[in-house]
PADO-517447 format. One record per residue (C-alpha): y, z, x; residue in three letters. Coordinates in Angstrom, 1 decimal, decimal comma. Layout:
N
pt yy = Y; zz = Z; xx = X; r = ALA
...
//
This chain:
334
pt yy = 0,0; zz = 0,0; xx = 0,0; r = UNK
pt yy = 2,0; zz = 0,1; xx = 3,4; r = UNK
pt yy = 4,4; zz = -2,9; xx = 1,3; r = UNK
pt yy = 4,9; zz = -1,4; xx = -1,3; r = UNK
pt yy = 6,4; zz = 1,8; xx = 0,3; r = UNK
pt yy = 8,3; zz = -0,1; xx = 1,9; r = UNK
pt yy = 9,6; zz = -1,9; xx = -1,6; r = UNK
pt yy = 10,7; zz = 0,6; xx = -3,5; r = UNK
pt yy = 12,7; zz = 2,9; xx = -1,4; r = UNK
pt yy = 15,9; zz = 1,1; xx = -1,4; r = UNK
pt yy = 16,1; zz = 1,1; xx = -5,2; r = UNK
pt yy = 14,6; zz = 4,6; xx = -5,1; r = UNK
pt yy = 16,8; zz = 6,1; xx = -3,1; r = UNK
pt yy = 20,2; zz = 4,0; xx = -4,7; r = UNK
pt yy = 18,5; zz = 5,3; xx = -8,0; r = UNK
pt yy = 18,5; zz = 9,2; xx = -6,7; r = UNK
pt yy = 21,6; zz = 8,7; xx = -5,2; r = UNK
pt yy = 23,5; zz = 7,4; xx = -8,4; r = UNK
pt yy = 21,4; zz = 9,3; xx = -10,7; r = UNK
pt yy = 23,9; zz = 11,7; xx = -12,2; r = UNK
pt yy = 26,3; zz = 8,5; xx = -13,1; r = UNK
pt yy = 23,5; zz = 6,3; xx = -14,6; r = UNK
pt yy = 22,5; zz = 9,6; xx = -16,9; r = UNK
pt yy = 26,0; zz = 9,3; xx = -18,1; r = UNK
pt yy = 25,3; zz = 4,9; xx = -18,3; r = UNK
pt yy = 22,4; zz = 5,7; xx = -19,8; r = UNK
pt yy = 23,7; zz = 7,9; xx = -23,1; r = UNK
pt yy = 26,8; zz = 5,2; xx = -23,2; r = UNK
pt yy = 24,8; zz = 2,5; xx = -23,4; r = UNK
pt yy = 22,2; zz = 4,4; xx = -26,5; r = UNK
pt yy = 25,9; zz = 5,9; xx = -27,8; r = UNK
pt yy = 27,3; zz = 2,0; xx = -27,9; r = UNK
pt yy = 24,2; zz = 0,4; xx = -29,0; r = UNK
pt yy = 23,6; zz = 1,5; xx = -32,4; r = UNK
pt yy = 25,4; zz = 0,3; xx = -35,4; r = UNK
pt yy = 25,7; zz = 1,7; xx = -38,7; r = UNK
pt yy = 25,9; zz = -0,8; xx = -41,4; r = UNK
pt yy = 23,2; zz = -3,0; xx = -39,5; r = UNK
pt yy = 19,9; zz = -1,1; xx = -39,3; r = UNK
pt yy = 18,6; zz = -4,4; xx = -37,1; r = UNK
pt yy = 21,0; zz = -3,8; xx = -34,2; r = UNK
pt yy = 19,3; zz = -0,6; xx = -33,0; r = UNK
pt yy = 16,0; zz = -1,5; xx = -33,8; r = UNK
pt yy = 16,2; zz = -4,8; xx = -31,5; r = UNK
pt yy = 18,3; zz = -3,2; xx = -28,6; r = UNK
pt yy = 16,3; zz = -0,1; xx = -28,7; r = UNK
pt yy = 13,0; zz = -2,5; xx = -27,4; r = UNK
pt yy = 15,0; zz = -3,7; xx = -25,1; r = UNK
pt yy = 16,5; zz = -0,9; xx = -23,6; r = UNK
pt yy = 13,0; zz = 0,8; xx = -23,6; r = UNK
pt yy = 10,9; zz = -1,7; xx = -22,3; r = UNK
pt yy = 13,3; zz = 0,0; xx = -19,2; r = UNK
pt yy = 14,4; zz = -3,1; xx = -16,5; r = UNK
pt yy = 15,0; zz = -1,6; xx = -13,2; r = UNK
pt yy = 18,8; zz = -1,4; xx = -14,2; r = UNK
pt yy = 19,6; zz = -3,1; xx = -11,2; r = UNK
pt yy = 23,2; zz = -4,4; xx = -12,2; r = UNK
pt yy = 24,8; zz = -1,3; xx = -13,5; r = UNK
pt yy = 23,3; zz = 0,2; xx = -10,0; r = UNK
pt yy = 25,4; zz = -1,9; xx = -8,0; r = UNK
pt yy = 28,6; zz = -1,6; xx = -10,2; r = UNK
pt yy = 28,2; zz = 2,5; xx = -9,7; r = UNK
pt yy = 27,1; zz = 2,1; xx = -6,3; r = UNK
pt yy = 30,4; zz = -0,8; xx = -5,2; r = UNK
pt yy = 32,8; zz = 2,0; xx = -6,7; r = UNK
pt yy = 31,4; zz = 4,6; xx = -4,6; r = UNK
pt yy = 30,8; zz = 2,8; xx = -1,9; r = UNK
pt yy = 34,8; zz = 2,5; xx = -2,5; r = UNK
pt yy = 35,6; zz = 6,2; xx = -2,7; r = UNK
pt yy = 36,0; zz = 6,0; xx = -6,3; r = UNK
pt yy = 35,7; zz = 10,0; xx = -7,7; r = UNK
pt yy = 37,9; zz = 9,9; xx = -10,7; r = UNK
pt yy = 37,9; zz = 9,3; xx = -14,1; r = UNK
pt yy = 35,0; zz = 7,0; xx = -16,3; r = UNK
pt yy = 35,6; zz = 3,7; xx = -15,4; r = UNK
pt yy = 32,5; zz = 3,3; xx = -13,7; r = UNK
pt yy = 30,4; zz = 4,5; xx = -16,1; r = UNK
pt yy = 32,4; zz = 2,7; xx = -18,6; r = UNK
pt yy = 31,5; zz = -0,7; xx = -16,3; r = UNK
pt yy = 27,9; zz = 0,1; xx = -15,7; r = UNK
pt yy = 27,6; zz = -0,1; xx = -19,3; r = UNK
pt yy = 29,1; zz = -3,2; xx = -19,9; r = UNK
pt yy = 27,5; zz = -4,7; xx = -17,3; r = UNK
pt yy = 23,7; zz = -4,1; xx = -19,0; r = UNK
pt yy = 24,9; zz = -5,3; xx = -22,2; r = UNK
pt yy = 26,0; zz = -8,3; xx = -20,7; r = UNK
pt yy = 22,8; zz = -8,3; xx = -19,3; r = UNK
pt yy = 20,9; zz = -7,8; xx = -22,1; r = UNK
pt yy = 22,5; zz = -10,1; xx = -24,5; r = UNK
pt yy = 21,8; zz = -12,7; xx = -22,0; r = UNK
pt yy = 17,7; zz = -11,7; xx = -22,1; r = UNK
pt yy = 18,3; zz = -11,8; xx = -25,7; r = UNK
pt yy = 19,2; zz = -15,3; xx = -25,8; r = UNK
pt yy = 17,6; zz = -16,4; xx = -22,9; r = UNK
pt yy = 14,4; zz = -15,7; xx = -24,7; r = UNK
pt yy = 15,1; zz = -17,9; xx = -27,6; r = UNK
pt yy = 16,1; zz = -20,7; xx = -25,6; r = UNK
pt yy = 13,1; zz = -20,8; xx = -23,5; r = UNK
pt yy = 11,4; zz = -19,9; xx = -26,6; r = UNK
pt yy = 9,3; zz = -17,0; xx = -24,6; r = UNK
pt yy = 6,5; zz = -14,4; xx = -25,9; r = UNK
pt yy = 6,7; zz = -11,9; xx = -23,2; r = UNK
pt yy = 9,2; zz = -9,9; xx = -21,3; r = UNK
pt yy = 8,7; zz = -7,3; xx = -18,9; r = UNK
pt yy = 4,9; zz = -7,2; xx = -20,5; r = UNK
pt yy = 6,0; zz = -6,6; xx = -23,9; r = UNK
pt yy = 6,4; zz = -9,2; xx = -26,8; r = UNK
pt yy = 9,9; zz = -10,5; xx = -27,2; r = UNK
pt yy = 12,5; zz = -9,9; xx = -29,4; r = UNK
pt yy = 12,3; zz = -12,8; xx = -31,1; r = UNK
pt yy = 8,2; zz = -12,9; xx = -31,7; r = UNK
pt yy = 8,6; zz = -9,1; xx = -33,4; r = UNK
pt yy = 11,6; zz = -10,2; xx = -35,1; r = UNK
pt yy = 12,6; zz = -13,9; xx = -35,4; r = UNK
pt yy = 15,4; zz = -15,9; xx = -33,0; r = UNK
pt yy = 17,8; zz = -14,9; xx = -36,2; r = UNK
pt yy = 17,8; zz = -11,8; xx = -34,9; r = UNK
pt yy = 17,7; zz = -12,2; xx = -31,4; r = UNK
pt yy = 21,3; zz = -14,6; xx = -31,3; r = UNK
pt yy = 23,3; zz = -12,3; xx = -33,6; r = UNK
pt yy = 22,3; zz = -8,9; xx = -31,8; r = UNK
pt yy = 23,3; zz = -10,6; xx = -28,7; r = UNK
pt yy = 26,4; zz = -11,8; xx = -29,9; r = UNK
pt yy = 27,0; zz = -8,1; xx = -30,9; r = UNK
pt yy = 26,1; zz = -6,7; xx = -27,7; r = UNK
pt yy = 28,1; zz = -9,4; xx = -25,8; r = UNK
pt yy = 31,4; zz = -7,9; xx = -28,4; r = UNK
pt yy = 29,9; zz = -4,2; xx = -27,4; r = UNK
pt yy = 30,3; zz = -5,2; xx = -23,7; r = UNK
pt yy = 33,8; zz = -6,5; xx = -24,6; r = UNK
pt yy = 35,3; zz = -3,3; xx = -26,0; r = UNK
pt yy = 33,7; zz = -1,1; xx = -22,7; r = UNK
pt yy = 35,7; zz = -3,1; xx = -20,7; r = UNK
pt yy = 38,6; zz = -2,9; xx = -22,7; r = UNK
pt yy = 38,4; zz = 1,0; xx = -22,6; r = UNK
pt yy = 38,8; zz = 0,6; xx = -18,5; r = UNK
pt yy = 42,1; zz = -0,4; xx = -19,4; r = UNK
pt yy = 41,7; zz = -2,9; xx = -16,5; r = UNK
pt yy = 43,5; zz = -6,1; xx = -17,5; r = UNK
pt yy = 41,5; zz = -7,4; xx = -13,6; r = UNK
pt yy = 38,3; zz = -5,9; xx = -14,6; r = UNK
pt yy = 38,6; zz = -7,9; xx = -17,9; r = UNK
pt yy = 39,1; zz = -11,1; xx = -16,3; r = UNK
pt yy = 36,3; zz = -10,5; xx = -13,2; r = UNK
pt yy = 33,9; zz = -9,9; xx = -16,3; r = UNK
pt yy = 35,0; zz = -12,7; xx = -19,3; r = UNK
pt yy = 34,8; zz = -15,1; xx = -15,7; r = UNK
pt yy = 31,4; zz = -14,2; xx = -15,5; r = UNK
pt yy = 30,4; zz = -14,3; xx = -19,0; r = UNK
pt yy = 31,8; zz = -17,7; xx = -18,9; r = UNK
pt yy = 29,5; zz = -18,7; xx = -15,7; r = UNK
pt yy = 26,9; zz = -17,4; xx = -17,3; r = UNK
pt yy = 27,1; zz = -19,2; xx = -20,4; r = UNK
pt yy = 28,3; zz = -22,7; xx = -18,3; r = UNK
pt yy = 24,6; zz = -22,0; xx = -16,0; r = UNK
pt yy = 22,5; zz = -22,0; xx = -19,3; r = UNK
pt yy = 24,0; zz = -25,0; xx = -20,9; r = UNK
pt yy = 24,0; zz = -27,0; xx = -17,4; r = UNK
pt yy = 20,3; zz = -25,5; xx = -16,9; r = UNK
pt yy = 19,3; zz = -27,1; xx = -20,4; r = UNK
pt yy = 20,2; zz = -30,7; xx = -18,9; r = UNK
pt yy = 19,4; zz = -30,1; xx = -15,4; r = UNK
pt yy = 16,0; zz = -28,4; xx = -15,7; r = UNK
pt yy = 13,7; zz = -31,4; xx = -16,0; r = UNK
pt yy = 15,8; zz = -33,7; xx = -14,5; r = UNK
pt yy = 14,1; zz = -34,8; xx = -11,0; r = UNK
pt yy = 17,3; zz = -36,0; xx = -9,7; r = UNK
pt yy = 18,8; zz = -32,3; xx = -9,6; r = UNK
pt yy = 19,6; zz = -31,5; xx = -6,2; r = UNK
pt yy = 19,9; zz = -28,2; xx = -4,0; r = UNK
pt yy = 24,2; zz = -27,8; xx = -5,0; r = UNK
pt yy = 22,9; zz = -28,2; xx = -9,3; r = UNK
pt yy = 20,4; zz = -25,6; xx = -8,6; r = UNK
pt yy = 22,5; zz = -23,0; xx = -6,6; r = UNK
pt yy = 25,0; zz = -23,5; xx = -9,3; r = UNK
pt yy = 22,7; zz = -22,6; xx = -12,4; r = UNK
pt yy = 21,6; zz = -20,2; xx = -10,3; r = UNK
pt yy = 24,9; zz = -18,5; xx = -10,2; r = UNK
pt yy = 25,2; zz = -18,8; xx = -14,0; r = UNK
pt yy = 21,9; zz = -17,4; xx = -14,4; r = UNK
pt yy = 21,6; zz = -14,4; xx = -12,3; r = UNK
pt yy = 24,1; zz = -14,0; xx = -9,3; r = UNK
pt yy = 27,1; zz = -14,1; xx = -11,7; r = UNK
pt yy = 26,6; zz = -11,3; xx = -13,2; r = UNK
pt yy = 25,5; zz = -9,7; xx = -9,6; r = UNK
pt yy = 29,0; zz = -10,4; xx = -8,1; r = UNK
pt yy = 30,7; zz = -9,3; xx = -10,7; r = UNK
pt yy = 29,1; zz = -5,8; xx = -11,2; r = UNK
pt yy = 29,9; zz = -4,9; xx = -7,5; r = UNK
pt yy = 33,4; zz = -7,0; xx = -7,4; r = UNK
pt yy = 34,5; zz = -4,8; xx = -10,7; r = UNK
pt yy = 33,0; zz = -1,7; xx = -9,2; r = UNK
pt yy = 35,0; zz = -2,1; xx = -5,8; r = UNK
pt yy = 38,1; zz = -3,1; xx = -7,9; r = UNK
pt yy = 38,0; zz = 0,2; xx = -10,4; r = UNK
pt yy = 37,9; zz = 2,3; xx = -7,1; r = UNK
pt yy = 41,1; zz = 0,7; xx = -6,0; r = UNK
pt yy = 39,6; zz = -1,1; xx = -3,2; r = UNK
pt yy = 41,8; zz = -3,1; xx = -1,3; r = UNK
pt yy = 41,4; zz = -7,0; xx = -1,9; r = UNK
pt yy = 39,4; zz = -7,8; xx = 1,6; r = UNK
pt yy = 36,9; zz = -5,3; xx = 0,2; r = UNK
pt yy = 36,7; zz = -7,0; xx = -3,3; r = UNK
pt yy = 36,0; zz = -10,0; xx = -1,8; r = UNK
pt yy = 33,2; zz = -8,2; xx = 0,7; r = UNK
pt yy = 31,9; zz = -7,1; xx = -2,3; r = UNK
pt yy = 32,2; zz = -9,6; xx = -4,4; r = UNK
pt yy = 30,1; zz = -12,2; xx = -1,4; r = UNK
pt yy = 27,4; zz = -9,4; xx = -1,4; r = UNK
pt yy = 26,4; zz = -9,4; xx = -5,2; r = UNK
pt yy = 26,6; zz = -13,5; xx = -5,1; r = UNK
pt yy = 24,3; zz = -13,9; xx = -2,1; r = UNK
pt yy = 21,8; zz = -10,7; xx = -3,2; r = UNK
pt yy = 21,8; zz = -12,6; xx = -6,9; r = UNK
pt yy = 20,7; zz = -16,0; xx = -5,5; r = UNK
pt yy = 18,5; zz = -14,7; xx = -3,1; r = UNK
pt yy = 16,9; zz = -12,8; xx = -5,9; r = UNK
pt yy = 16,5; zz = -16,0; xx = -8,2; r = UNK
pt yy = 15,0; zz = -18,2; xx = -5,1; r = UNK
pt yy = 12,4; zz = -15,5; xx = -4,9; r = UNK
pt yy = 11,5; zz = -14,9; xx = -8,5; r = UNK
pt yy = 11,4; zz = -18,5; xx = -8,4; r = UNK
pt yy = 9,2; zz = -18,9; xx = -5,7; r = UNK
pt yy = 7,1; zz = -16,3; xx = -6,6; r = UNK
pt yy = 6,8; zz = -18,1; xx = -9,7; r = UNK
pt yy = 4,0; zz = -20,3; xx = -7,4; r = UNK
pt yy = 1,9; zz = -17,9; xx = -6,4; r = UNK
pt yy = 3,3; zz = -14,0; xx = -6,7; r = UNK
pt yy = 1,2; zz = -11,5; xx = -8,1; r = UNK
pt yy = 1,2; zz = -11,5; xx = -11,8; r = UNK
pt yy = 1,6; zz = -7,9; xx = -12,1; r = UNK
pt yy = 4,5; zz = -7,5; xx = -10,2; r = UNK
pt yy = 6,7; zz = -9,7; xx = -12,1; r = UNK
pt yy = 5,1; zz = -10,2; xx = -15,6; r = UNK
pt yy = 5,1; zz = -13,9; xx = -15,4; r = UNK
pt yy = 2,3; zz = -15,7; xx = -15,1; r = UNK
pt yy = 1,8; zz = -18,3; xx = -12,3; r = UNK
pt yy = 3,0; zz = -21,4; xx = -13,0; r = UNK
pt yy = 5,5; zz = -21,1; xx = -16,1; r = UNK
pt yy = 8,2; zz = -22,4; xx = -14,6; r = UNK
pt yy = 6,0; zz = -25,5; xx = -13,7; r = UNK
pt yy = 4,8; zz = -25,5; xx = -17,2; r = UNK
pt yy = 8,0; zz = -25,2; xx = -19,1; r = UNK
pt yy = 9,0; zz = -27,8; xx = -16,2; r = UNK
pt yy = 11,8; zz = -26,1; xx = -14,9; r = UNK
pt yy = 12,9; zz = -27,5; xx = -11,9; r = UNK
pt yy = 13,2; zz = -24,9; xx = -9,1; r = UNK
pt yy = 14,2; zz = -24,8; xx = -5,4; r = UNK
pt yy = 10,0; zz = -25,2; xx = -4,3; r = UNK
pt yy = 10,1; zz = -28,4; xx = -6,5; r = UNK
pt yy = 13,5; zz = -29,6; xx = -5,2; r = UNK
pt yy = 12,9; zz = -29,5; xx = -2,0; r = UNK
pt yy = 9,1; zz = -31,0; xx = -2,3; r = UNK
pt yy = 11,0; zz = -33,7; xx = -4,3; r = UNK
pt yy = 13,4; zz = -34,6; xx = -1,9; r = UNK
pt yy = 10,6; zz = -34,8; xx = 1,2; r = UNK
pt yy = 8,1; zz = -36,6; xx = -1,6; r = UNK
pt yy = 6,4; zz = -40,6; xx = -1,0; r = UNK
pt yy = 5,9; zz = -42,5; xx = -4,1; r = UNK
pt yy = 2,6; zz = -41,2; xx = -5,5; r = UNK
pt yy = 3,6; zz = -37,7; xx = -5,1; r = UNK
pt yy = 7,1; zz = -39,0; xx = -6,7; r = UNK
pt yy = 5,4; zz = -40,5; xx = -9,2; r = UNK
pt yy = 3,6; zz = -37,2; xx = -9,7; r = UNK
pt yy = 6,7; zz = -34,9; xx = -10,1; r = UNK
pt yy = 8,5; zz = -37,8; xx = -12,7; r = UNK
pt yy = 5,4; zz = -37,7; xx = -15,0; r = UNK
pt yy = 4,6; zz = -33,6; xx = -15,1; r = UNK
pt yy = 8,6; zz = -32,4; xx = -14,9; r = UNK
pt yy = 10,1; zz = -35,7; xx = -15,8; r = UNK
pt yy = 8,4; zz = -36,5; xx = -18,7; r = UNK
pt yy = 6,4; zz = -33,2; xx = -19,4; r = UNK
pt yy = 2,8; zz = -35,2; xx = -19,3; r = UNK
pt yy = 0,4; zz = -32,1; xx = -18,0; r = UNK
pt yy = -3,6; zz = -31,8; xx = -17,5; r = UNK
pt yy = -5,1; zz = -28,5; xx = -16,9; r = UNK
pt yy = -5,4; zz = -30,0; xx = -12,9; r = UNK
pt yy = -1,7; zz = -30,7; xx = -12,4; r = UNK
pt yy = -0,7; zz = -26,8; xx = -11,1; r = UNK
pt yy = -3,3; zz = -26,7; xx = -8,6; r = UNK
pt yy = -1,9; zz = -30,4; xx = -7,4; r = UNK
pt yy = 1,7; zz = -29,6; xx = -7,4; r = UNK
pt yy = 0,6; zz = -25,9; xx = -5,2; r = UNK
pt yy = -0,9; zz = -28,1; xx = -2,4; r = UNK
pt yy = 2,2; zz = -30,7; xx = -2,5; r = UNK
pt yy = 4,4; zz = -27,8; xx = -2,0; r = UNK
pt yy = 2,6; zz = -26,2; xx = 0,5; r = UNK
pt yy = 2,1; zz = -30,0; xx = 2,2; r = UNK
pt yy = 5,7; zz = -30,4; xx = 2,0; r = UNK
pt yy = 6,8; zz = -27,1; xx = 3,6; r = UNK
pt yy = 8,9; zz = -26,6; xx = 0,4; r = UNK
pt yy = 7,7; zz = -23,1; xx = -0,1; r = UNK
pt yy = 8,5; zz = -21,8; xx = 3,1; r = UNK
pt yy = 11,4; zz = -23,9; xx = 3,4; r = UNK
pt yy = 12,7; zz = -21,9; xx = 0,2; r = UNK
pt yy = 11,9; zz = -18,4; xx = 1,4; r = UNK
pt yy = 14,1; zz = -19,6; xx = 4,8; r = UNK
pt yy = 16,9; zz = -19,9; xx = 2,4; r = UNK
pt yy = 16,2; zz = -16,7; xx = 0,5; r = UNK
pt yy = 15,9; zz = -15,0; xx = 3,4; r = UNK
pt yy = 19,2; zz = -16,4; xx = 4,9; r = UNK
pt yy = 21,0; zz = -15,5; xx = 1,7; r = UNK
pt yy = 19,8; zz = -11,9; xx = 2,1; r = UNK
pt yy = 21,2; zz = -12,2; xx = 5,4; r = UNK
pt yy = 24,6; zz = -13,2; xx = 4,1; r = UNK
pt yy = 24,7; zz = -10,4; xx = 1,5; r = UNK
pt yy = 24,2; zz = -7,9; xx = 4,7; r = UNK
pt yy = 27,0; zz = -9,6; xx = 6,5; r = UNK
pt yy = 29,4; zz = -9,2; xx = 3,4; r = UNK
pt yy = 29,0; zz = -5,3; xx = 3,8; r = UNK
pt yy = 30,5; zz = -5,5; xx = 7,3; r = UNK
pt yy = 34,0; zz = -5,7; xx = 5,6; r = UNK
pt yy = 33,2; zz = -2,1; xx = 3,3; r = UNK
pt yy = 33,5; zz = 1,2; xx = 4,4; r = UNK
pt yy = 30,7; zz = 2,8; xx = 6,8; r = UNK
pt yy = 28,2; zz = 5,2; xx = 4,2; r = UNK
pt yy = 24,9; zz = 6,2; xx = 3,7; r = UNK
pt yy = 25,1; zz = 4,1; xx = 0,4; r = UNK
pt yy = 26,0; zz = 0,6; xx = 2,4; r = UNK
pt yy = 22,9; zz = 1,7; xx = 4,3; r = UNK
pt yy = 21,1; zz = 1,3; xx = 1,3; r = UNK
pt yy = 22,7; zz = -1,4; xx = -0,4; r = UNK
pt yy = 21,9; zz = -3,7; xx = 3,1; r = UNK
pt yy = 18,4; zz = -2,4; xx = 2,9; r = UNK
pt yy = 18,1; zz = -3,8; xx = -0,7; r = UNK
pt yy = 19,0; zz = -7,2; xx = 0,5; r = UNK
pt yy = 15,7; zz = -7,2; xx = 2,7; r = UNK
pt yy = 14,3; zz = -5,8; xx = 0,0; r = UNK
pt yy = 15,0; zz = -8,6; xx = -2,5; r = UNK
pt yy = 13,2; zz = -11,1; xx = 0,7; r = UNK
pt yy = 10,7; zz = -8,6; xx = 1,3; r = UNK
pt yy = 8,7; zz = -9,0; xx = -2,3; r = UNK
pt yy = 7,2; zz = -12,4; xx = -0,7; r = UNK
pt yy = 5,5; zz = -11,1; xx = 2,6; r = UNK
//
């Protein structure tokens, strides 16, 4: 189990660090979530919030403010919970789009209740997440966070056109990318660096550091996608390939491809035509094409980049941990 040790101490120990702050997340985010006249509302988010995510993002917004000396007032907390709504509402929709069953090992919102449900109670989490940042009083925090609601919502829509496109090169992927996970990454610890009153080279530190952890994150989900242990993610190998969703791996193997294999990737992403044989075939043209380990260069030198970032912020234990969770992030593919 030597690796896993290894894993889980940097979220561990940011999780024991921060722990009194994310108790105080925690009961904003159950205080903000119900709803009275809608009985649905709490019912839907309360699955969510249960089936328990590693509540990475609100993590990095308490620990960029205290990584910034900020000891006063809520604003944090305030953040962290806006943050995870944001974040949520985005799982919520997500879900429908791809049209998924499972989540984090549980059924999905929209299986248990219908995609009805699913759109509207994110809409009202996404208004939830509005009014938390409003309560900051923050007229910058507003705008770092309505920018990355905006990204977020730009990287689904360009994903929906891009996806099974085999002309979609490395630049379209590193932008949905951003949309889909590093947005939201960058603007948790940019928003946390700016309630502490950080000055603007720090911001920006900060800011570099979520972006490059987020998209190193995504390449990794997305190459473990070919080949991770099904346990540790709750995806089973391949659905990116089935739901042909065009990933780094697949970019990359496209680029270096000769016709057959060219004609291989049009007909199984392009055009969706599968047999139960294609997986196996499109494993040993990735790994014949160097495209997996290609990809985990480029995770690994965006984990790299996120340490760098943390060079501009303030010497603590915490950035200690915080550069440990970039090789962290690389780590879960060793």
């Amino acid at each position: 189990m030597g690796m896993n040790e290894n894993v889980s101490k940097p979220l561990d120990r940011l999780s024991s660090e921060l722990a009194g702050d994310m108790a105080a997340v925690n009961a904003l985010i159950r205080e903000r979530m119900a709803s009275e006249h809608a009985p649905r509302i709490p019912e839907v988010t309360a699955h969510l919030v249960e089936a328990g995510g590693k509540r990475l993002r609100p993590m990095l917004v308490l620990a960029a403010a205290r990584l910034c000396g900020y000891a006063e007032g809520q604003s944090h907390v305030l953040l962290a919970a806006a943050v995870e709504f944001i974040h949520t509402a985005t799982l919520l929709h997500d879900d429908v789009v791809d049209e998924s069953q499972q989540r984090r090992g549980r059924p999905t919102a929209n299986l248990l209740w219908d995609n009805k449900s699913s759109v509207l109670v994110g809409d009202y989490l996404f208004a939830r997440s509005f009014q938390l940042m409003a309560d900051t009083g923050s007229m910058q925090v507003m705008r770092i966070l309505a920018n990355a609601s905006a990204t977020i919502a730009e990287g689904e829509v360009l994903q929906l056109t891009a996806a099974q496109d085999v002309a979609t090169t490395e630049d379209i992927y590193i932008q949905i990318v951003r949309g889909k996970t590093a947005a939201l990454f960058s603007a948790a610890t940019e928003a946390g660096a700016v309630v502490a009153g950080a000055e603007a080279v720090v911001q920006r530190a900060l800011f570099d550091y979520g972006d490059a952890l987020g998209i190193a994150f995504q390449i990794v989900d997305d190459l473990l996608d070919y080949g991770g242990a099904t346990s540790t993610i709750g995806k089973n190998v391949g659905d990116d390939f089935r739901e042909r969703k065009l990933t780094l791996p697949v970019i990359k193997a496209i680029a270096a491809a000769d016709a057959d294999e060219r004609a291989f990737w049009e007909r199984t992403i392009g055009k969706g035509q599968q047999d139960d044989s294609d997986l196996q075939t499109a494993l040993e043209i990735l790994k014949r094409r160097g495209a997996m380990e290609a990809a985990r260069a480029d995770a690994v030198a965006w984990a790299e980049r996120a340490k760098t970032a943390l060079r501009q912020t303030p010497e603590s234990e915490l950035r200690t941990i915080l550069s440990n969770l970039a090789d962290f992030v690389v780590s879960r593919l060793s």
